[in-house]
C-alpha positions in Angstrom: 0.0 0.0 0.0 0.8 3.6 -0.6 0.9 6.2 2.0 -2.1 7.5 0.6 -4.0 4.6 0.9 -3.5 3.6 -2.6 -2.9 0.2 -4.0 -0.7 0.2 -7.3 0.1 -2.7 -9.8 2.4 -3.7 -12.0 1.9 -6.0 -14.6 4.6 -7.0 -16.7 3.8 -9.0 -19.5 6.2 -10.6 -22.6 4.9 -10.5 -26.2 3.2 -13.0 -28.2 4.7 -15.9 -30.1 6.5 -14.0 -32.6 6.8 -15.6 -36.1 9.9 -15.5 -38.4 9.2 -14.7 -41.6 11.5 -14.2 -44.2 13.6 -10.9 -44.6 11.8 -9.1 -41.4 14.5 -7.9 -38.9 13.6 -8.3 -35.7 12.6 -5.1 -34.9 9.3 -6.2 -37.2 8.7 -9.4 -36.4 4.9 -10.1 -36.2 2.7 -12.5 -33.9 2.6 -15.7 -34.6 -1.2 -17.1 -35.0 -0.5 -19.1 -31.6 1.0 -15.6 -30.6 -2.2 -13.9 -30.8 -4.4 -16.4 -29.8 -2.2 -16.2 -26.3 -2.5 -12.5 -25.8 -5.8 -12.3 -26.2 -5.9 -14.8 -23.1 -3.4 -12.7 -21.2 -5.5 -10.1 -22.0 -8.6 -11.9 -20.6 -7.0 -12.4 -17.5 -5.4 -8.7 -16.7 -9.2 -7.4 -17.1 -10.8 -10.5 -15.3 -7.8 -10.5 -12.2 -6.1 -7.0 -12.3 -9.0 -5.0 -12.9 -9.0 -1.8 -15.2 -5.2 -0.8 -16.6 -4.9 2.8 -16.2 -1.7 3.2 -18.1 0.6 0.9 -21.2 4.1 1.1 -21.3 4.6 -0.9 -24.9 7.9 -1.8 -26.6 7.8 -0.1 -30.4 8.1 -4.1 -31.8 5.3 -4.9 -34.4 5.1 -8.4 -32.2 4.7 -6.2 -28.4 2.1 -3.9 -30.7 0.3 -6.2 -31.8 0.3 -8.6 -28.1 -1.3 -5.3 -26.9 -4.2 -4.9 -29.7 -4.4 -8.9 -29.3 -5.0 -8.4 -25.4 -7.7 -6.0 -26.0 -6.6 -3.5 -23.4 -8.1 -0.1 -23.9 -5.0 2.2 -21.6 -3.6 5.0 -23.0 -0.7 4.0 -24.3 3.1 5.1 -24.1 5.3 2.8 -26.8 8.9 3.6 -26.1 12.2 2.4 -28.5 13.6 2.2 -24.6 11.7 -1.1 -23.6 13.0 -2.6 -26.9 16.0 -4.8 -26.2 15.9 -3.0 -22.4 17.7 -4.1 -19.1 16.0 -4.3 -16.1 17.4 -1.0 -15.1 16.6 0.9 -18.6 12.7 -0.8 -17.9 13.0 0.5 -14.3 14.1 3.9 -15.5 10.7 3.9 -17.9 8.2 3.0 -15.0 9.5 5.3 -13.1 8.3 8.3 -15.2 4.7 6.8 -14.6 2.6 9.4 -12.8 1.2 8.2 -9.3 -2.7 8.8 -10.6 -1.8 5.2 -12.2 -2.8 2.4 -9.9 -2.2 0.2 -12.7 -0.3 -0.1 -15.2 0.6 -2.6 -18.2 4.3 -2.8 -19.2 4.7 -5.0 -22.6 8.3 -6.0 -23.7 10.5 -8.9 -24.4 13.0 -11.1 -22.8 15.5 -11.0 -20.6 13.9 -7.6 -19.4 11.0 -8.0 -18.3 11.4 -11.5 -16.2 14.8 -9.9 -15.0 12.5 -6.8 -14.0 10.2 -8.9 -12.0 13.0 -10.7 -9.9 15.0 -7.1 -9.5 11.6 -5.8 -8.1 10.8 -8.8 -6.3 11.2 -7.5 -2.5 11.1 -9.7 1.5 6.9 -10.1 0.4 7.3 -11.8 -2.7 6.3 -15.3 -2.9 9.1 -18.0 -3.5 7.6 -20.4 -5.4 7.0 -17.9 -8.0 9.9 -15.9 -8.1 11.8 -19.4 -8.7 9.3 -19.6 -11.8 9.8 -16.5 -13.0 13.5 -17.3 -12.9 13.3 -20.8 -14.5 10.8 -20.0 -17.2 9.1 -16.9 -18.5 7.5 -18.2 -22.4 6.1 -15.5 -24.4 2.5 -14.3 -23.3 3.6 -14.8 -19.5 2.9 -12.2 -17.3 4.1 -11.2 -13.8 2.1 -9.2 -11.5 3.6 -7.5 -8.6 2.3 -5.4 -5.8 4.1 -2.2 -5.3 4.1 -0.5 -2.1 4.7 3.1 -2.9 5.0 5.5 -5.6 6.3 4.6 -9.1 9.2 6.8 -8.7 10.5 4.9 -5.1 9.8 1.8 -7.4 13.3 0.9 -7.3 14.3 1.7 -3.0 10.9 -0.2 -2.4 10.7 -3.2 -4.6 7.6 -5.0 -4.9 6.0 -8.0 -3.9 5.5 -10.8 -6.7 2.2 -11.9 -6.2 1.7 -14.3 -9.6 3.0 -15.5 -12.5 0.4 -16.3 -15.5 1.1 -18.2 -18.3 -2.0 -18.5 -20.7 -2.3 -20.8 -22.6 
């Protein structure tokens, strides 16, 4: 909890399975049909479990653009070239800018950043078992939630507690 009362979220959530067509650089790679099919089930469970996103924090990827159309979350929406091939640090440094009106909010990116996010977050209230899942195996579509105890900015002093780890499927 905040000192305001306040309960923020943070839900960080890898893309879709991508596919590799021929000639696409990374950068452009799109979902995969299994990829969409995935987010959309993320999706479903951020608005069933999380409740309303207030805020997206979205990689400029074609395949982290098109997890978040898939997931049908309707958040306005910051995509950053930062969260792109971003350390836990550099994705630290972007939720950090989040304004503390957001009690939620979405961050969608790629591997090793955003499960290496999660465990630097992941703070004395965090559950074991699922911080030793994060750390084994985070497939595309997963998402970790975490509880976070005070403002965005403190985000990195506090930590967070890991409350889940979803993988839809």
């Amino acid at each position: 909890m905040t000192g305001t009362g306040e309960h923020r979220t943070l839900i960080l959530l890898r893309h879709g399975k991508s596919a590799y067509p021929d000639g696409v650089a990374d950068h452009g790679r799109p979902l995969a049909p299994r990829g969409d099919r995935e987010a959309a089930l993320a999706g479903r469970w951020i608005i069933d479990h999380a409740g309303p996103v207030d805020a997206v924090l979205c990689s400029t990827a074609t395949r982290t653009r098109e997890t978040l159309r898939a997931a049908g979350i309707q958040a306005p929406t910051t995509f950053a070239d930062a969260v792109y091939d971003a350390t836990p640090g550099e994705l630290l440094a972007e939720v950090d800018r989040t304004d503390d009106t957001v009690s939620v909010l979405l961050v969608v990116g790629h591997v090793p950043g955003i499960p290496g996010l999660a465990l630097t977050l992941a703070n004395e209230f965090s559950d074991p078992a699922t911080r030793s899942s994060v750390r084994e195996h985070f497939p595309t579509s997963a998402l970790a939630v975490l509880d976070v105890p005070g403002s965005w900015a403190d985000l990195g002093s506090t930590g967070a507690a890991l409350r889940s780890l979803v993988i839809p499927r």
